[in-house]
Structure formats: C-alpha cells, structure tokens
C-alpha positions as CSV (number, residue, x, y, z in Angstrom):
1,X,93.9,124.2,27.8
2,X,92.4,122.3,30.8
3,X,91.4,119.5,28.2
4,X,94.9,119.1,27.4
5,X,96.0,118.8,30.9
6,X,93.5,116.5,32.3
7,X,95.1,114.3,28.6
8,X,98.0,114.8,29.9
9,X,97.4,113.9,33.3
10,X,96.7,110.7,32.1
11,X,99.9,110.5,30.2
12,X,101.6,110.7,33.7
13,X,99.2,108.0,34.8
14,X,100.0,105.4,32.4
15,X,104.1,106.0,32.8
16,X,103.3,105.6,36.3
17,X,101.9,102.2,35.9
18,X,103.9,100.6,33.3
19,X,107.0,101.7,35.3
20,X,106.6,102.0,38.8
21,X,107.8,105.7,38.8
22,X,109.1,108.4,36.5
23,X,105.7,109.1,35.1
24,X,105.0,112.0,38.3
25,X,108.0,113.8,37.8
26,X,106.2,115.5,34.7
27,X,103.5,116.6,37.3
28,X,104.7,119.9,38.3
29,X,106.0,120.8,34.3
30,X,102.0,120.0,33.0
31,X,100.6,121.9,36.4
32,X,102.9,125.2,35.7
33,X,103.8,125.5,32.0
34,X,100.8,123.8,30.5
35,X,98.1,124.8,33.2
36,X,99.9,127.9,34.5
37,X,99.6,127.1,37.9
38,X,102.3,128.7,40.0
39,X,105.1,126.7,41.2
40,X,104.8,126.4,44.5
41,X,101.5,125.2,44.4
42,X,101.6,123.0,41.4
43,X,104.5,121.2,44.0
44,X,102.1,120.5,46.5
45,X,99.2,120.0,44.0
46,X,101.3,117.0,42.5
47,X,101.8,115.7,45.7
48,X,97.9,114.8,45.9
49,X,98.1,113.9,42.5
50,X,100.9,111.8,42.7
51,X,99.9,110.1,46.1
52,X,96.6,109.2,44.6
53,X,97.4,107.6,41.2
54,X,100.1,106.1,43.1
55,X,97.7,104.4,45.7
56,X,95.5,103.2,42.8
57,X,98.3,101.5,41.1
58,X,99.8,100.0,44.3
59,X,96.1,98.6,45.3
60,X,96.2,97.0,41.5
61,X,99.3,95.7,41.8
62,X,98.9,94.2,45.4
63,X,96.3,92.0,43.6
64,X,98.8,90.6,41.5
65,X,100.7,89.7,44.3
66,X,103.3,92.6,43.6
67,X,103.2,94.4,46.9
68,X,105.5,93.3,49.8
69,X,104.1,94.9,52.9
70,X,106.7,94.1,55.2
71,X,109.4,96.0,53.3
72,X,106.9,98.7,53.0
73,X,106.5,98.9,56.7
74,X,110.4,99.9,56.9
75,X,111.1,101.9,53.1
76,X,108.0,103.9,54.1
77,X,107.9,105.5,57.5
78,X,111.2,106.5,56.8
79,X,111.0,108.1,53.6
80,X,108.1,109.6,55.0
81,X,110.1,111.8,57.3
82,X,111.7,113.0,54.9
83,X,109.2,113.8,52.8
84,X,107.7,115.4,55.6
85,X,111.5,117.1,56.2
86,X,111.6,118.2,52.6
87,X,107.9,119.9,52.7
88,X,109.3,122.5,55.8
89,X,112.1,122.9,53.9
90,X,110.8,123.8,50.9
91,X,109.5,127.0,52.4
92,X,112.6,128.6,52.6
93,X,113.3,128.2,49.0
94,X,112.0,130.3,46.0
95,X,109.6,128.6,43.8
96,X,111.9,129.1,40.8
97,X,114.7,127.3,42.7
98,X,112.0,124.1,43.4
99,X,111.9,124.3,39.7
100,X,115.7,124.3,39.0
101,X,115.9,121.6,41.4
102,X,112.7,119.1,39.7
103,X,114.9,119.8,36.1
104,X,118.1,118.4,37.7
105,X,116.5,115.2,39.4
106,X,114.8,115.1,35.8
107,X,117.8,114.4,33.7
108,X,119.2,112.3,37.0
109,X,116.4,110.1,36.7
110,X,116.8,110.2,32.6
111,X,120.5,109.0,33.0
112,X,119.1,106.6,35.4
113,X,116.4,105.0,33.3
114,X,118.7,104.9,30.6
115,X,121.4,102.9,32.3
116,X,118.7,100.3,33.7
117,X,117.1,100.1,30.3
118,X,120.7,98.8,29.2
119,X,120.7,96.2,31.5
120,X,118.9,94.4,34.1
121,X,119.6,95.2,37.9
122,X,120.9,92.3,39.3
123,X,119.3,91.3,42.7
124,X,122.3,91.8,45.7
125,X,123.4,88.8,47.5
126,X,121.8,90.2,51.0
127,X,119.8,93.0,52.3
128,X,121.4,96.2,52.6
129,X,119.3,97.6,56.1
130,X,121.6,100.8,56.5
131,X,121.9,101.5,52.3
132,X,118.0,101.1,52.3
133,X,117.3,103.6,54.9
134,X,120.1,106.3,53.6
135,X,117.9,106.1,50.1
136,X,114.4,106.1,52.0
137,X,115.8,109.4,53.8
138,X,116.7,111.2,50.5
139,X,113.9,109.9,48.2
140,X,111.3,111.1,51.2
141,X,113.4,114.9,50.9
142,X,112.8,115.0,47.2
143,X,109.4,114.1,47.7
144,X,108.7,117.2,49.9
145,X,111.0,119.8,48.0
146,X,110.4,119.5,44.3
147,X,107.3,117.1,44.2
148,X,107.7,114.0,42.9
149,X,107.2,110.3,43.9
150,X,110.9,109.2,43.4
151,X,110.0,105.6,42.0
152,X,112.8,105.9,39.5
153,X,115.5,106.2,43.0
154,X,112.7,103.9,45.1
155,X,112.7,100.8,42.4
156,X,116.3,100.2,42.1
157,X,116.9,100.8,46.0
158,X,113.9,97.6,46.6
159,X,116.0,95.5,43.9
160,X,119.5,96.4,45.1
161,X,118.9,96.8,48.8
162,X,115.6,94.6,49.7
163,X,116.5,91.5,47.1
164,X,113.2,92.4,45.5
165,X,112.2,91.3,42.3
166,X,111.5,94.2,39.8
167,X,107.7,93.1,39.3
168,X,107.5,93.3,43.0
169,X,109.6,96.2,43.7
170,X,107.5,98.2,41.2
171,X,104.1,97.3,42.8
172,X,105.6,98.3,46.4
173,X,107.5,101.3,44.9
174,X,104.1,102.7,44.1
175,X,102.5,102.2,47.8
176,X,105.8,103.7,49.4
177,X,105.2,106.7,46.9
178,X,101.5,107.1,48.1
179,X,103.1,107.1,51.5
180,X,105.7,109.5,50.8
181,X,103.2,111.7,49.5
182,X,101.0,112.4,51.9
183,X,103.3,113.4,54.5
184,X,104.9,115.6,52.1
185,X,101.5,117.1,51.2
186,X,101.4,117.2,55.4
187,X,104.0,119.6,55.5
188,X,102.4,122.0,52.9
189,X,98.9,122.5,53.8
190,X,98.1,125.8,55.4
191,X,101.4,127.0,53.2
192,X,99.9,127.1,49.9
193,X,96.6,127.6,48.6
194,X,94.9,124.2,46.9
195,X,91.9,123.6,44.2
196,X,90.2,120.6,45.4
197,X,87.4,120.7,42.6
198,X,90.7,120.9,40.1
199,X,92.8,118.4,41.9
200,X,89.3,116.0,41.5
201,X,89.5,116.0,37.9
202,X,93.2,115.8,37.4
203,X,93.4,113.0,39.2
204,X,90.8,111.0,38.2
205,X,92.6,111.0,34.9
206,X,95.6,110.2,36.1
207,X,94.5,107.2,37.7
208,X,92.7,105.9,34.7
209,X,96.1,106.2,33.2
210,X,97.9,104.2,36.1
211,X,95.0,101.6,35.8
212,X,95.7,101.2,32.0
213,X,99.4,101.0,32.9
214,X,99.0,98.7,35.3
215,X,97.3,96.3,33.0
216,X,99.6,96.8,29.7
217,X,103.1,96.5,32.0
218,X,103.1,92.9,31.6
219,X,102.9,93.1,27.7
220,X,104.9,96.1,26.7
221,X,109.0,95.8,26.4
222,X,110.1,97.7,30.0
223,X,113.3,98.5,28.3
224,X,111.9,99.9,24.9
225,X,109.7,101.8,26.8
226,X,112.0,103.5,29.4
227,X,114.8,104.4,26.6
228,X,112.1,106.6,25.1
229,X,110.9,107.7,28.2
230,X,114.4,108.9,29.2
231,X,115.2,111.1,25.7
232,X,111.4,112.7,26.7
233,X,112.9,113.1,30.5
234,X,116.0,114.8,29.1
235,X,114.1,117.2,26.3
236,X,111.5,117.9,29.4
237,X,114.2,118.3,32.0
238,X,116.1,120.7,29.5
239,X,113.2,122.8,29.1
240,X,112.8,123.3,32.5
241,X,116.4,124.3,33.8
242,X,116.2,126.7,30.9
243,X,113.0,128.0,32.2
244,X,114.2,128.3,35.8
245,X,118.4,129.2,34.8
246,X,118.1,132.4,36.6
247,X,117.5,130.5,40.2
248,X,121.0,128.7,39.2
249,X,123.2,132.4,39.6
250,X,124.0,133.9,42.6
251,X,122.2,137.6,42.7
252,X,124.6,140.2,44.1
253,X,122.5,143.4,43.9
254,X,119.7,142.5,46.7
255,X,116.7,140.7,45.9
256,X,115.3,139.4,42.6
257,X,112.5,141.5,41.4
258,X,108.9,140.5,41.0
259,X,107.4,138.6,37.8
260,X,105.2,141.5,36.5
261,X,103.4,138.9,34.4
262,X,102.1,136.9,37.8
263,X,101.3,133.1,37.1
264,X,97.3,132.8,37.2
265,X,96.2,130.4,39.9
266,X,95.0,126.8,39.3
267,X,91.5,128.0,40.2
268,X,91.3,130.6,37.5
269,X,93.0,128.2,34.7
270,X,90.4,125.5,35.5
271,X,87.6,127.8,35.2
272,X,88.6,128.9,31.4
C-alpha cells in the first residue's frame, strides 16, 4: 500500500509541474483513502507535501526565467495570511467537513480547468491591485482549511489580474504556493500529530514528479492535458463528497457519534 502511495505521490508531482497547480488537490484523497491517514492530519501532511514539491518546481522554473518575484512579493504575503487564517480555522471544523469542503473546491477547480482548456485566458488590459489581493485572501484560506496549493484559482488570478503570461504565471504560481503553505502548515503544528520519516519519502517522490513535469510542460499539449485532468478531478471529487455526504446534513439529535472503525495513523500505515 505504501508503494502505491509514494507512486502516486509522484502522480501529484508531475500534474504539479506540467500545470502549475491542480496536481495537490489529490494530496489529501491518496493520504486518507489510499494511505488511511486520518483527515485532519493528512490536511496538514499535504501542506508539507505540497509546499515542498511546490518549492522544487518554482526553483526549476525560476531558471527558465518563469518566476516574477516582484508579483510574488505582493500575491504571497497576502495569501499567506490567509492561509495562516484558514489553518486556525480549520480547528473548529470536523475533519469530515475539511473533506466535504476539498470535494467541492475539487469539481470547482474541474469546471475551472475545463473552461481554460477551452480557451486561452486573455491577458487584462491593466493590473487589477484590489481583484489580486481579494483572490490572494481566499486562495491563502483554502490553503489552510482543506489543504491544497490553490494553483488552479492562483494561475488565472497572475494572468487576469498581474498581465502575466501563462508560462510565467505558472512558474510564480508554484513559489506563491510554497509560500502559502508553510504558513498554513504554521497554523497546524502543535494541532495535529505529523510523520516526518513518512512525509520524507512522500515527498521525495513527489518532487521527482514536479521535476519531470517541469521538464515535459513545454512539450505536452496544456489543453489536452488539463481536459483529462478535469474528468479525473470530477470522478475524484465525486468520490469524495460521497465519502464525506454525512458532513453536508444538519444533525438534530446532538452530536454525531464516533467512527468505531478509527482511521490508522500515518505512522502505523508507513510501517506495513
């Protein structure tokens, strides 16, 4: 089982690097219904994950030029407060709700790379300063409350907004995402338990995966490869709302009752 997460950890890598984004936001799904890592957890987990791999591709990509720093130095520190937001809020949800929340920013972000697959984003006429910050502030709060980098919100907003050019507002989308997660992952330690030795190896593959990205997202069709990434987003994203449907209705009769059959921790799944 670990041997298929740490292959599918690279998975997430690649997506990462070929698009900028979308690949994390399969992060917490491997970590808790492949891995069996419990939810809230696997949320903060993915936040190392996801910071890392991201950092690696944004560190690849400012060699190519691809990185603008100065757009960075705005996009970031805000979106880091809200990831850092998002993190304190987290605690006062149920992990099951995290998880109802992920599925619906899932098929958000499917619908999303579907309609950009369609057709280019046109670059705006001028910045957008006020637009930019409102979608810093509420891809940093998704960030902290469900986990994931937020590229596929982050990459349109640096095209739209910042008059970036999509190679370049990929490359900075990933060091705003490295950003964003480690203040997220600020707001969880001491909160949940983490295994470094696990993390270690989970990581490693996914940023062999970025790396590879990185290198084939010149070559590969972005469009081709973001429609089927979207129907995958959408099966995914399905899944996991059905998983986690009970967080959606309101529970009259007091509180829910324990999971007799507890999720084992990423510890004991990595040790199997």
């Amino acid at each position: 089982m670990l041997a298929l997460g740490i292959l599918l950890a690279a998975m997430i890598g690649l997506a990462l690097g070929l698009l900028g984004g979308g690949g994390s936001i399969l992060t917490v799904p491997v970590l808790v219904y492949v891995l069996g890592v419990d939810a809230k957890a696997a949320i903060a987990m993915s936040l190392v994950i996801v910071g890392a791999t991201s950092m690696v591709g944004a560190a690849l990509h400012g060699r190519l030029g691809n990185v603008r720093l100065g757009v960075t130095a705005v996009f970031g520190p805000i979106a880091m407060l809200g990831a850092y937001a998002g993190a304190k809020l987290a605690a006062l949800l149920s992990g099951e709700v995290q998880l109802a929340l992920l599925a619906l920013v899932m098929l958000v972000a499917a619908g999303s790379m579907l309609r950009s697959a369609r057709a280019d984003i046109g670059t705006a006429a001028s910045s957008r300063p006020v637009l930019l910050a409102i979608a810093a502030i509420g891809v940093g709060i998704l960030t902290g409350l469900v986990g994931i980098g937020g590229g596929f919100l982050i990459v349109p907003s640096l095209v739209l907004f910042a008059r970036l050019p999509m190679r370049e507002a990929v490359g900075t989308s990933l060091l705003v995402i490295a950003m964003n997660s480690a203040a997220g992952l600020a707001g969880y330690l001491g909160a949940v338990p983490l295994d470094w030795t696990f993390l270690l190896r989970f990581t490693a593959a996914a940023a062999f995966g970025a790396m590879v990205g990185t290198a084939l997202g010149a070559r590969v069709p972005q469009a081709t490869l973001k429609r089927g990434f979207a129907v995958f987003l959408f099966a995914v994203g399905g899944f996991v709302l059905f998983r986690s449907r009970d967080a959606l209705h309101v529970r009259s009769l007091g509180p829910a009752p324990t999971n007799p059959r507890a999720v084992p921790s990423a510890t004991t799944t990595a040790e199997r």
